[in-house]
C-alpha angles and dihedrals in degrees: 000000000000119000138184124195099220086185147300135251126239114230139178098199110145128213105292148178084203100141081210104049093040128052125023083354097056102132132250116234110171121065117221158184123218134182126157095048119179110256133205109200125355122307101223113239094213097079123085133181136048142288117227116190116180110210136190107248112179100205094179144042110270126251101234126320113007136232116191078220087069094060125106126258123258127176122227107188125187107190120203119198121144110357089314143110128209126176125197118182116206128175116232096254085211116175088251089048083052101046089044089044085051081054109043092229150055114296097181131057120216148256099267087056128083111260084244089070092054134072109226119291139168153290121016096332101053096198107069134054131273105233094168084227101139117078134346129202137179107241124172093341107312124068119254130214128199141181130231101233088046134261154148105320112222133210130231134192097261086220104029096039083221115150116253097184134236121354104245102180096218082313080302098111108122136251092242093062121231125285117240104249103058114172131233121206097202085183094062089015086229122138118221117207145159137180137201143217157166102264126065149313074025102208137049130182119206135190123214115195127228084263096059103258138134099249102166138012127164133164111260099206117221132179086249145321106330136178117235117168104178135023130185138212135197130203083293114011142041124214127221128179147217108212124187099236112086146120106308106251091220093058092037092058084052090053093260125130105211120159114220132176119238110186093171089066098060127198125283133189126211117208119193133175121267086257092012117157121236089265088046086073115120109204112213116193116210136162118301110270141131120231120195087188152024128200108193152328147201153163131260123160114328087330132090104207113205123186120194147123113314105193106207085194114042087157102049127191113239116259117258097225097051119113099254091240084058106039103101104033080052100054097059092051087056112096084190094058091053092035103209123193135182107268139175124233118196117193118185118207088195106058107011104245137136127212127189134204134171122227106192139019096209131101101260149148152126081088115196132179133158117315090220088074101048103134103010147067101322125172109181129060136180113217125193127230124209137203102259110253088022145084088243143121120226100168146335135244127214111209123203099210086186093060108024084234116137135183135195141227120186118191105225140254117327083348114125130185134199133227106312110218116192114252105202121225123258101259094004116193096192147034092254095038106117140032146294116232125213133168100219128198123206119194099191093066093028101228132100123227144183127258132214114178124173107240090211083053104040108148091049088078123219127351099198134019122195111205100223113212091248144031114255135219114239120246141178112260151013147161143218121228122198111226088248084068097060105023 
């Protein structure tokens, strides 16, 4: 193996029990190159293109109670080219990374803390700091990384990981800031978009085009301030959603953030046209839910047919094993408290109505499936599934939505993986022909790697596992781009 050490962070994190900042969290302080990895197996020489992986990396010692949501990003990339595999590490040099790392300590206090503890921040919450540590995407040639309560989105060389900056849009980025979980057409190379807020009308959806402009933007109304986290977009239109958990309007108007169900409410869609004006918004009502997460949608008919993640239990218990500092924190990290499943939305344009199906009984969620089909007729998806009280991923499912067949592949014991994007094959002759990609850590030998696993032969497991030069923290999302993205 040949390493490089590119540079290492200063940080000021004291010794902790915290379940988010040990263990498989346990930050990653020292940015590297690596080539000449040890490799068990054979890396194909038939993939091409780089996997980005956006993980929360808590630099500082927190001020007061700590959410692993409040750390900084930090970019983790496998490139794959030849039959070879290179990895490169780089921290999210956010405004709010660069004015902590000019104090030497932390400046914003966190989501679990009151705004008066907090000096003003960012995005729809205003009090904590935007550490663009959610999702990244490519979009037209550089990576993009993006934060949950909305933000600035920031750029990044797609080969070196270095921080561009904001993303500006030609001076033409709006006011509102950018949602974690844009979408990229790579058949039309646009990215789809939207923000909220706490002012009205709420919510806005925005188009970029291939050449990196602000194309569209248009308010989205809502009833009040609301918390979406994912949207979806077929061939013409995009979807967008009004979900009833968000921050109690009592206790917003006294300067507290406190989330709240509210199942009378049910859920509604809103499907608007690609480029759709604001009147040109159709309202769908379905059942009251809250989804972290979409995988893909389409049209067929006068339908347009969306698969993603149904909660049966937005507003979990705590669970009963957790430490009582941690509980609540812990609960929303739990895919088993909310209880999430694969589920099938129909919209029809004709008549109005709405129809609902479930797909699958079982807790998942962090779905993936092959890019090319992104907004269009898709008939394979990857499913993660999680430990059961943790932020951690313990297998995947393919489903055959064709079929309605499905197969497993846990990871193994004290082995987690991350989101697991498709890579297509060079030359690819069908929708399952390549491979999903997962950075894995496993605890019992201490060390992360990469994995490659044939999608056609799923259950088989990897086929190939690049042992990366240091263990990484877990995070939330990541992408695959193919090398024609970032040529």
């Amino acid at each position: 193996m040949s390493v490089t050490i590119a540079g290492r962070i200063k940080a000021t994190l004291g010794p902790t029990d915290h379940p988010y900042l040990t263990g498989p969290f346990t930050p990653n302080l020292t940015e590297l190159d690596a080539t000449d990895m040890e490799v068990i197996g054979r890396i194909p020489d038939d993939i091409a293109g780089a996997y980005f992986r956006n993980t929360q990396n808590q630099v500082h010692q927190p001020l007061g109670r700590f959410h692993p949501f409040d750390s900084d990003g930090m970019i983790h990339m496998m490139r794959f080219e030849g039959g070879r595999a290179t990895y490169r590490n780089r921290a999210v040099r956010t405004t709010g990374f660069l004015a902590e790392a000019a104090a030497g300590k932390s400046l914003w206090a966190g989501l679990m803390e009151a705004p008066a503890k907090s000096r003003p921040g960012w995005g729809a919450h205003g009090f904590i700091k935007d550490a663009s540590s959610t999702d990244v995407v490519v979009h037209a040639g550089r990576a993009l990384t993006t934060y949950y309560q909305c933000g600035e989105a920031y750029r990044l060389d797609a080969a070196t990981l270095d921080t561009l900056g904001p993303e500006t849009w030609g001076g033409m980025a709006p006011d509102e800031g950018v949602s974690a979980h844009c979408k990229v057409d790579l058949a039309t190379g646009e990215l789809l978009f939207f923000n909220y807020s706490r002012s009205s009308p709420y919510m806005h959806y925005g188009v970029v085009g291939a050449d990196n402009k602000l194309r569209h933007y248009v308010p989205v109304p809502l009833p009040g301030p609301r918390l979406p986290h994912d949207m979806a977009f077929t061939k013409n239109y995009s979807i967008l959603n009004d979900f009833p958990l968000f921050w109690d309007p009592e206790m917003l108007a006294r300067g507290m953030r406190v989330v709240r169900y509210f199942p009378h409410l049910g859920s509604r869609f809103a499907v608007i046209p690609r480029y759709g004006k604001t009147e040109d918004i159709r309202w769908f009502d379905a059942a009251p839910t809250f989804v972290l997460h979409f995988l893909n949608a389409w049209e067929e008919g006068d339908e347009i047919i969306m698969d993603g993640y149904f909660q049966k239990s937005p507003m979990p218990v705590s669970p009963p094993d957790a430490p009582d500092i941690y509980k609540r924190m812990m609960v929303y990290l739990d895919m088993y408290a909310m209880q999430p499943h694969l589920h099938r939305w129909r919209f029809n344009l004709k008549t109005g109505a709405t129809r609902e199906e479930k797909l699958d009984d079982r807790v998942l969620e962090f779905g993936m499936f092959n890019q090319d089909y992104a907004g269009r007729p898709y008939r394979y998806a990857y499913s993660a599934q999680s430990r059961p009280g943790w932020f951690l991923f313990t297998g995947l499912v393919k489903h055959d939505l064709a079929t309605g067949q499905s197969q497993t592949l846990e990871f193994g014991d004290q082995v987690y993986g991350s989101e697991s994007p498709f890579a297509p094959r060079i030359g690819a002759r069908d929708e399952d022909d390549g491979y999903l990609v997962s950075f894995m850590t496993d605890m019992k030998n201490d060390r992360s790697e990469c994995w490659l696993i044939d999608a056609k032969r799923f259950a088989d497991g990897p086929v190939c596992r690049v042992i990366l030069p240091q263990r990484i923290a877990s995070g939330t999302h990541s992408t695959w781009a193919q090398a024609r993205e970032f040529a």
